[in-house]
C-alpha positions as MATLAB code, in Angstrom:
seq = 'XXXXXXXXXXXXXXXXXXXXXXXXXXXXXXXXXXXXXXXXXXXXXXXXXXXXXXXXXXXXXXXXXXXXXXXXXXXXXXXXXXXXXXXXXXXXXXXXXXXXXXXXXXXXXXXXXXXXXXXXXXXXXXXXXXXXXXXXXXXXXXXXXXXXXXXXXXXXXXXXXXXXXXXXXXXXXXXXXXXXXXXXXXXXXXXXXXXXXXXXXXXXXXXXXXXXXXXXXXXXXXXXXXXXXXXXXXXXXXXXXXXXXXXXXXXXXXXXX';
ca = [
       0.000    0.000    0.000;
       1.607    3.208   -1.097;
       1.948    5.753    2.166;
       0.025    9.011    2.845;
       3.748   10.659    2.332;
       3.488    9.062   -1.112;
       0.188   10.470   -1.793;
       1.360   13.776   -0.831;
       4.212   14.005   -2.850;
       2.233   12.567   -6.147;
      -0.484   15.883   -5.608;
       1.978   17.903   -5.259;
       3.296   17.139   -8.571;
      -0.200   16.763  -10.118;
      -1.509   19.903   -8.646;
       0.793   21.585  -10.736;
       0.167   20.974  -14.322;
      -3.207   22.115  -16.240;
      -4.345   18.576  -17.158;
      -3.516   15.157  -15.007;
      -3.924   13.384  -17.408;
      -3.698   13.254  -21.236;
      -6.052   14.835  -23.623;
      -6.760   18.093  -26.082;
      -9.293   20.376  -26.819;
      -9.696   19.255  -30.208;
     -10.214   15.619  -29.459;
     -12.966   16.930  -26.365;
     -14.710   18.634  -29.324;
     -14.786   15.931  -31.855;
     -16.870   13.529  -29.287;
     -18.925   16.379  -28.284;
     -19.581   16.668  -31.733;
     -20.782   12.580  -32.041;
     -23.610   13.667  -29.324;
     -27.242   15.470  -30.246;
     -26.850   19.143  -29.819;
     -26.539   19.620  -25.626;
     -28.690   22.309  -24.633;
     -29.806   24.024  -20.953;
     -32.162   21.577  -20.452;
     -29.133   19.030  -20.852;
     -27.001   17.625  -17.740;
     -23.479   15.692  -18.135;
     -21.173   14.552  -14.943;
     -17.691   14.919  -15.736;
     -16.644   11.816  -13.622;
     -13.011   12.515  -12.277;
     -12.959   15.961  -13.676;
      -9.164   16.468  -11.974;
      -8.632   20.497  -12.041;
     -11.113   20.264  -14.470;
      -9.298   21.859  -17.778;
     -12.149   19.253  -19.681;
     -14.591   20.305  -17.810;
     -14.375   24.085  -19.130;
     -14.190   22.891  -22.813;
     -17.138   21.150  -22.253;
     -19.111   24.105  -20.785;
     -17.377   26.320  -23.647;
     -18.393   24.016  -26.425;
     -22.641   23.728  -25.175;
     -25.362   25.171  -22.860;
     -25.532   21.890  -20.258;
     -25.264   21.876  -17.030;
     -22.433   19.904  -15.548;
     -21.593   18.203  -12.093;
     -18.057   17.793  -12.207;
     -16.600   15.503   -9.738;
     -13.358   14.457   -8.125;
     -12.108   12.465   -4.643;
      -9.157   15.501   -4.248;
      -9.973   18.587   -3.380;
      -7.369   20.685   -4.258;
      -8.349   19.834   -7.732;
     -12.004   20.565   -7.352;
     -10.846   24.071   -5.332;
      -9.170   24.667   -8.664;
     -11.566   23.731  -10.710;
     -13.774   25.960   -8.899;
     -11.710   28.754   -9.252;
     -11.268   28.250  -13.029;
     -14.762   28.208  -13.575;
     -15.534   31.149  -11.768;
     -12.865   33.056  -13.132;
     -14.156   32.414  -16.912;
     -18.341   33.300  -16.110;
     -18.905   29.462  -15.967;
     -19.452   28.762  -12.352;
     -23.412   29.348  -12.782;
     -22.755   26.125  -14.772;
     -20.647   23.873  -13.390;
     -21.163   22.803  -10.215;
     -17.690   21.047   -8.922;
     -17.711   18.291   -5.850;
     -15.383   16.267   -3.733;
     -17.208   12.807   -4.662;
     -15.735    9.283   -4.879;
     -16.984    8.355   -8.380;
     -17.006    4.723   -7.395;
     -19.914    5.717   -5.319;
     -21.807    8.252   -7.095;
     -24.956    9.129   -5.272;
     -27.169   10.287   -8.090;
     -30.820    9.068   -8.797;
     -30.781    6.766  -11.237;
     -31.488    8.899  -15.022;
     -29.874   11.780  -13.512;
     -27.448   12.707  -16.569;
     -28.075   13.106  -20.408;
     -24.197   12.535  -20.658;
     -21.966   10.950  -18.782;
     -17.900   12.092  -19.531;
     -15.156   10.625  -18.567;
     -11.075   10.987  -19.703;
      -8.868    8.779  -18.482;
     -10.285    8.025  -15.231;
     -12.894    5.044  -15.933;
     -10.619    2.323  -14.522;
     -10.509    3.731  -10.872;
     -13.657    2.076  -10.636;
     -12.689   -1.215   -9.169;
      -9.642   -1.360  -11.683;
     -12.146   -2.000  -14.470;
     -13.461   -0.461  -17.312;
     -16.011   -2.873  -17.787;
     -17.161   -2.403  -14.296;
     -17.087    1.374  -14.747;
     -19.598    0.763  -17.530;
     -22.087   -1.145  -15.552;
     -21.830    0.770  -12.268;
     -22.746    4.015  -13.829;
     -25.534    2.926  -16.737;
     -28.051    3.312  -14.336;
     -26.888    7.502  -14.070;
     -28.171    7.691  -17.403;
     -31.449    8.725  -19.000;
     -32.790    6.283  -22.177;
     -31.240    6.845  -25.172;
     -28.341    8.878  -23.195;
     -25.196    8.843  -24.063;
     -21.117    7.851  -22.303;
     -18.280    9.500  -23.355;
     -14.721    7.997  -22.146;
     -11.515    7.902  -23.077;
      -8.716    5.258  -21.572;
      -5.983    3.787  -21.975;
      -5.483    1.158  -25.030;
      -2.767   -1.106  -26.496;
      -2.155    0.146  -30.454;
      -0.217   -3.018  -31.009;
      -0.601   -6.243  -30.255;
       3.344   -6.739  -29.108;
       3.681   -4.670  -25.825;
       7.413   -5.395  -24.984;
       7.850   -6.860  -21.196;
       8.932   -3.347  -19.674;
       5.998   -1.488  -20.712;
       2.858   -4.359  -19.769;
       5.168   -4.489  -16.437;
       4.781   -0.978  -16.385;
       1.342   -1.014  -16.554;
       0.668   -4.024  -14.962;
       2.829   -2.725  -11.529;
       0.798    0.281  -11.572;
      -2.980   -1.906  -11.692;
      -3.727   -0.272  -14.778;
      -6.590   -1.986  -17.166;
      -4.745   -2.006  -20.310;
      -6.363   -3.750  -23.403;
      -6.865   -3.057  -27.044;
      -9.728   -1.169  -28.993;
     -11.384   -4.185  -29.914;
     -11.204   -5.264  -26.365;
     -12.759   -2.000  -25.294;
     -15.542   -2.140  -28.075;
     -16.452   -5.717  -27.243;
     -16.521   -4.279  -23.277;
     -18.659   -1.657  -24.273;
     -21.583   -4.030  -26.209;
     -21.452   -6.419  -23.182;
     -22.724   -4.312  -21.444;
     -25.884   -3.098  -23.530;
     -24.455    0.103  -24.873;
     -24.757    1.058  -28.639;
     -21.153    2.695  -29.864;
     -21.119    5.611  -31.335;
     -17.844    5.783  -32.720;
     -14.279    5.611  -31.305;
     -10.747    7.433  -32.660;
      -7.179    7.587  -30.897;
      -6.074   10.895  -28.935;
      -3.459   12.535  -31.251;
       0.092   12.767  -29.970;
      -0.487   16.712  -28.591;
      -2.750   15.394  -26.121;
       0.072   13.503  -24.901;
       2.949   15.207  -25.368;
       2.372   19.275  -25.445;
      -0.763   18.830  -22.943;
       0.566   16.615  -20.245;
       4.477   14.895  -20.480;
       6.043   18.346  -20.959;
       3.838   20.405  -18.371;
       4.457   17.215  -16.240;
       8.308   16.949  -17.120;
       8.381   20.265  -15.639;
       6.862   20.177  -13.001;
       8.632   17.257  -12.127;
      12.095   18.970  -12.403;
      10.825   21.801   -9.818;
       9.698   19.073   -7.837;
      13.321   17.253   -7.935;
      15.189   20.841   -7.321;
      12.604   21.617   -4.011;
      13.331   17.976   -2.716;
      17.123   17.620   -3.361;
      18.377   14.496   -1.027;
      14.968   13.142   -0.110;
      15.055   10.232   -1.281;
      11.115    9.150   -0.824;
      10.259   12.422   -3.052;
      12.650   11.172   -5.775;
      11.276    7.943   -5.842;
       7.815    9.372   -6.156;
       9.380   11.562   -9.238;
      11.091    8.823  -11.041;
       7.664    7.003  -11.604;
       6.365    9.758  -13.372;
       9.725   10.282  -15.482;
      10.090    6.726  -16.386;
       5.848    6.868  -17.696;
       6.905    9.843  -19.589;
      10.245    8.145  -20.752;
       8.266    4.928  -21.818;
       6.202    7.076  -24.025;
       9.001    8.411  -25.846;
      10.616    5.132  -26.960;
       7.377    3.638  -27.794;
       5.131    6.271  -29.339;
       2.879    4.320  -31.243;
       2.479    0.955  -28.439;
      -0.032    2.984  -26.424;
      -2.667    5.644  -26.507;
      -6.098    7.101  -25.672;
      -8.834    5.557  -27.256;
     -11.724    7.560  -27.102;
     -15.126    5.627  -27.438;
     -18.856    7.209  -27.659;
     -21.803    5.094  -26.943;
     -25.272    4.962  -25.772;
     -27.747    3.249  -24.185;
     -30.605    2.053  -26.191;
     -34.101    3.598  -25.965;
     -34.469    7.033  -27.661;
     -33.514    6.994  -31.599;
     -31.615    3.767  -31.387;
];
């Protein structure tokens, strides 16, 4: 079990950087633009919104109202802050929530959105889609992006990688077959583009990371916490096109199907 000292070393790094996790604009815009027009009368829950940079585009790009939620609340206090700082807080309403126990009425959301964090429920994406179906209305509709395999050859360091870390790592196919299991129509799917990776979270990370290293010279805990995050980011770089973002649309059945 990783410690509390851990934990506050790896928000103190996270806390940092815009996004905590990859993803673009662009790429938030093309799956909006899968969905039915999303209008005042609309609700999504961004489900482990982070700081919430997603959460913004989202309430840029259409009139909803969104619940945001996240377990840390630094990350909702700056999500908060974002939103009000840009007219948007009459909009978003941001919460300290543990999205593995979401207590919303069942058909509470028109949308349900969620980048990169699906897999914190129960270390499954499959179980992420059947814990949350019943937050949707007929007919509505899950966003998600996570993390996929792009070839079928992961070298040992990387699936140890993953594996070491509990992450849910499988292929598109994998995630499409997860997704009709479990009663939803898909929409469509693509892969994040490289920005979302690279100019949107390893080099704002890689930064913040080396102010991180300079403010905890010798401490050898803090460094350890550090080098986890360098050798993701380092992984990346050697093996660009091994593993990526897919980002899947679907819906349940019931309304236009």
């Amino acid at each position: 079990m990783l410690s509390d000292k851990f934990w506050s070393y790896f928000f103190e790094i996270y806390e940092a950087i815009p996004r905590q996790g990859p993803g673009d604009r662009e790429s938030t815009e093309r799956a909006l633009g899968l969905l039915p027009p999303l209008t005042s009368h609309h609700r999504i829950l961004d489900a482990g919104c982070g700081s919430g940079t997603q959460t913004i585009d989202l309430a840029r790009a259409t009139a909803a109202q969104i619940v945001a939620v996240d377990s840390h609340e630094a990350f909702v206090t700056q999500l908060v802050k974002r939103a009000a700082d840009q007219g948007l807080g009459a909009r978003i309403q941001a919460r300290v929530g543990d999205i593995n126990e979401l207590a919303f009425a069942d058909g509470s959301f028109d949308v349900i959105w969620c980048e990169g964090a699906i897999v914190i429920i129960n270390g499954s994406f499959a179980k992420g889609l059947s814990t949350w179906r019943r937050l949707l209305v007929p007919g509505g509709h899950m966003v998600v992006s996570e993390l996929c395999w792009l070839r079928d050859d992961p070298p040992t360091e990387v699936k140890a990688f993953f594996d070491a870390e509990g992450a849910d790592v499988t292929d598109m196919d994998a995630r499409r077959k997860d997704i009709a299991e479990n009663g939803y129509r898909l929409v469509d799917d693509f892969v994040l583009p490289a920005v979302g990776w690279w100019e949107n979270y390893y080099v704002p990370l890689g930064k913040a990371l080396d102010r991180f290293r300079a403010a905890h010279a010798g401490d050898d805990e803090a460094l350890e916490v550090a080098a986890r995050s360098q050798y993701e980011i380092d992984l990346y770089r050697g093996h660009p096109d091994l593993f990526g973002y897919g980002f899947f649309v679907f819906k349940v059945p019931g309304v236009d199907s």
